[in-house]
C-alpha beads as a LAMMPS data file, in Angstrom:
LAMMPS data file: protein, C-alpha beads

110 atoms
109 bonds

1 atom types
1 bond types

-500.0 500.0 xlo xhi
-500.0 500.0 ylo yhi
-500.0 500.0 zlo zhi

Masses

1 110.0

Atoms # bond

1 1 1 -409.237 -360.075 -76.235
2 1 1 -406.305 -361.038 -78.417
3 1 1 -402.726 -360.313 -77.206
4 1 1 -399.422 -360.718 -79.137
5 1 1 -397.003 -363.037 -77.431
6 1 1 -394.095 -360.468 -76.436
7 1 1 -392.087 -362.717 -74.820
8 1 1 -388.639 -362.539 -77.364
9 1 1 -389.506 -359.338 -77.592
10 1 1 -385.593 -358.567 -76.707
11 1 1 -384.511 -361.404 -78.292
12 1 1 -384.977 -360.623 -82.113
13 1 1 -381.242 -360.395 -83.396
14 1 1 -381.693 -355.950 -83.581
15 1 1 -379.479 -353.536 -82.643
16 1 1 -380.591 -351.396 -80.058
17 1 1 -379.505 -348.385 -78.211
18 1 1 -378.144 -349.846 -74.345
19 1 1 -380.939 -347.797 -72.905
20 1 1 -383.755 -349.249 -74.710
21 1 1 -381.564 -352.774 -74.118
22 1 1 -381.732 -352.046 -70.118
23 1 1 -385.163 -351.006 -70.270
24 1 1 -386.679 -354.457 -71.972
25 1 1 -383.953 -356.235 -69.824
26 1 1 -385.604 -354.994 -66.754
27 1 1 -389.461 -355.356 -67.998
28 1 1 -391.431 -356.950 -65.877
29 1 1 -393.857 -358.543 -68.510
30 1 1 -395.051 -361.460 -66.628
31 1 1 -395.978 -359.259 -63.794
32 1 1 -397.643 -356.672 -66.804
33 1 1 -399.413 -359.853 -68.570
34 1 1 -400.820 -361.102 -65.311
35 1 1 -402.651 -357.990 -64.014
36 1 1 -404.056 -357.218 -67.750
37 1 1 -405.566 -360.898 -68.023
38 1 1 -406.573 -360.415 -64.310
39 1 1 -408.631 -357.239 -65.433
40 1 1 -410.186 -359.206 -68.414
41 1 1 -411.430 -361.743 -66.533
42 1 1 -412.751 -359.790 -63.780
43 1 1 -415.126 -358.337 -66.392
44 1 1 -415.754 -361.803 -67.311
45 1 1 -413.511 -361.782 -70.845
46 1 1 -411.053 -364.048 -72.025
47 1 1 -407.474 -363.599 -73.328
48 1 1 -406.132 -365.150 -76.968
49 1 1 -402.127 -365.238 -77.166
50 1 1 -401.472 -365.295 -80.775
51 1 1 -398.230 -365.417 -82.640
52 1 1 -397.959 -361.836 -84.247
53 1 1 -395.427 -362.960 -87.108
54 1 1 -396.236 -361.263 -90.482
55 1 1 -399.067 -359.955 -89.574
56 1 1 -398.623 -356.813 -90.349
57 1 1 -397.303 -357.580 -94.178
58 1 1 -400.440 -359.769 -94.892
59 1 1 -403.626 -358.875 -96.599
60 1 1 -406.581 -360.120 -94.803
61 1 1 -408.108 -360.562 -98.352
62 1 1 -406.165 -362.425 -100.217
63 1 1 -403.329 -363.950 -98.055
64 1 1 -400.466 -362.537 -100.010
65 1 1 -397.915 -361.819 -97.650
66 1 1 -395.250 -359.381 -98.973
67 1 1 -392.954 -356.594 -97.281
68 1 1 -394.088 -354.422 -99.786
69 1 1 -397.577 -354.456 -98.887
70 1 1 -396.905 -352.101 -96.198
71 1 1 -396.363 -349.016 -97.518
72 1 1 -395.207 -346.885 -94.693
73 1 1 -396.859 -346.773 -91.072
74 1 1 -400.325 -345.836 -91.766
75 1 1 -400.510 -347.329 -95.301
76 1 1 -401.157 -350.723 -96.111
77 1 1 -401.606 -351.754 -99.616
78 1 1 -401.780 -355.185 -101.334
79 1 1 -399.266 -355.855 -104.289
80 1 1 -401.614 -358.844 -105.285
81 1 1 -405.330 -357.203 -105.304
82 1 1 -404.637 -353.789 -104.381
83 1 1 -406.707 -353.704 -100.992
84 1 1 -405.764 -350.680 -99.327
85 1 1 -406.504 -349.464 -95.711
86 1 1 -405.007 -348.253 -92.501
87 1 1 -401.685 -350.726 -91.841
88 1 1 -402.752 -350.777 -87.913
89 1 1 -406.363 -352.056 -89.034
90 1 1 -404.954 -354.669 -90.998
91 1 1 -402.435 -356.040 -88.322
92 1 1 -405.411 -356.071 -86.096
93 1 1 -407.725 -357.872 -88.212
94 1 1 -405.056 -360.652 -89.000
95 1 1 -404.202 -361.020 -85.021
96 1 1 -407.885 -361.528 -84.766
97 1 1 -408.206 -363.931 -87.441
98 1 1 -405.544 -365.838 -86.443
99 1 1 -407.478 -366.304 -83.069
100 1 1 -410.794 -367.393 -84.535
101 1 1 -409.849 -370.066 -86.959
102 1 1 -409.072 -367.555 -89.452
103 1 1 -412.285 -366.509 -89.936
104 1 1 -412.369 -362.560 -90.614
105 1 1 -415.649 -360.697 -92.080
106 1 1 -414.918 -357.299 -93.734
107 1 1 -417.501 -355.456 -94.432
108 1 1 -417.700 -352.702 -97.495
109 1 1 -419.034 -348.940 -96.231
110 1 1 -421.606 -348.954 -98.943

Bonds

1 1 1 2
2 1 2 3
3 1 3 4
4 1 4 5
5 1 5 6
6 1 6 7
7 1 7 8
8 1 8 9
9 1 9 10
10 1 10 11
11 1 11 12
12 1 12 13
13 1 13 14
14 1 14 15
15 1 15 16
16 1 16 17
17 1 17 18
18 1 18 19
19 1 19 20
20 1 20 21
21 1 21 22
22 1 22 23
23 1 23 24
24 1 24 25
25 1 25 26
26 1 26 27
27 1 27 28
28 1 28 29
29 1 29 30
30 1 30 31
31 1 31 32
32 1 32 33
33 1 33 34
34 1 34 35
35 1 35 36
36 1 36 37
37 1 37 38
38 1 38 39
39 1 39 40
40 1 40 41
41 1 41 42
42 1 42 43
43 1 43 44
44 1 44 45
45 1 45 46
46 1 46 47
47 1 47 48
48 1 48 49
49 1 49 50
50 1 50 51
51 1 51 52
52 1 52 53
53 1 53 54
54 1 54 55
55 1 55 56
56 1 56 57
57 1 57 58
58 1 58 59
59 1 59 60
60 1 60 61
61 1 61 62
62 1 62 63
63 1 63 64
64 1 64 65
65 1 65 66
66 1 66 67
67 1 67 68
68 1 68 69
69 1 69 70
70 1 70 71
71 1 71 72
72 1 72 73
73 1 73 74
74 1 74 75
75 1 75 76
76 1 76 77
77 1 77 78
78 1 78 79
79 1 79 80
80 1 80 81
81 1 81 82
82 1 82 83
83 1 83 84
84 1 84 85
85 1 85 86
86 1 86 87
87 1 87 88
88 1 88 89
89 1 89 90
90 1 90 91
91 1 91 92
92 1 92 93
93 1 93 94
94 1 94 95
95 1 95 96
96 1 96 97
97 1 97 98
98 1 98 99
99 1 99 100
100 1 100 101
101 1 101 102
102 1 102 103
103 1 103 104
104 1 104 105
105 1 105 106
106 1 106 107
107 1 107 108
108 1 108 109
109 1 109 110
């Protein structure tokens, strides 16, 4: 399993509302983080912290990274070779690269 380390998750420089402020103030991720890995390996997985940074804006394909690549929520779409899929996909696919040495295999549907 790959996780995204959360841990500045309050810490990023944005403005916030005070209740969404008190609520990550008062987020007990350690205690979260600890019972999740516990479940994983119980069922005899393991657990991959990976740094999460960009990887939503980068395509899997080509490596361009680029604000612009993500079109909206659901659309992601690559300003240097025009791969287009599902934004979510993409993020997850470059999380998992990023925890196996960058090695990714997409497969085409045909």
């Amino acid at each position: 399993m790959v996780r995204e380390n959360l841990k500045d998750l309050k810490l990023d420089g944005k403005k916030r509302s005070r209740q969404l402020n008190y609520r990550l103030s008062t987020f007990t991720y350690r205690k979260f983080i600890e019972h999740v890995d516990y479940k994983i390996y119980e069922r005899g997985l393991s657990v991959v912290e990976v740094n999460a940074r960009k990887t939503s804006t980068t395509c899997p394909l080509c490596g361009c990274n680029d604000k612009k690549n993500r079109i909206n929520k659901e659309v992601f779409r690559c300003t240097k070779c025009g791969f287009t899929f599902n934004a979510q996909y993409i993020t997850c696919l470059n999380l998992f690269s990023r925890s196996n040495d960058g090695l990714v295999a997409i497969r085409s549907g045909g």
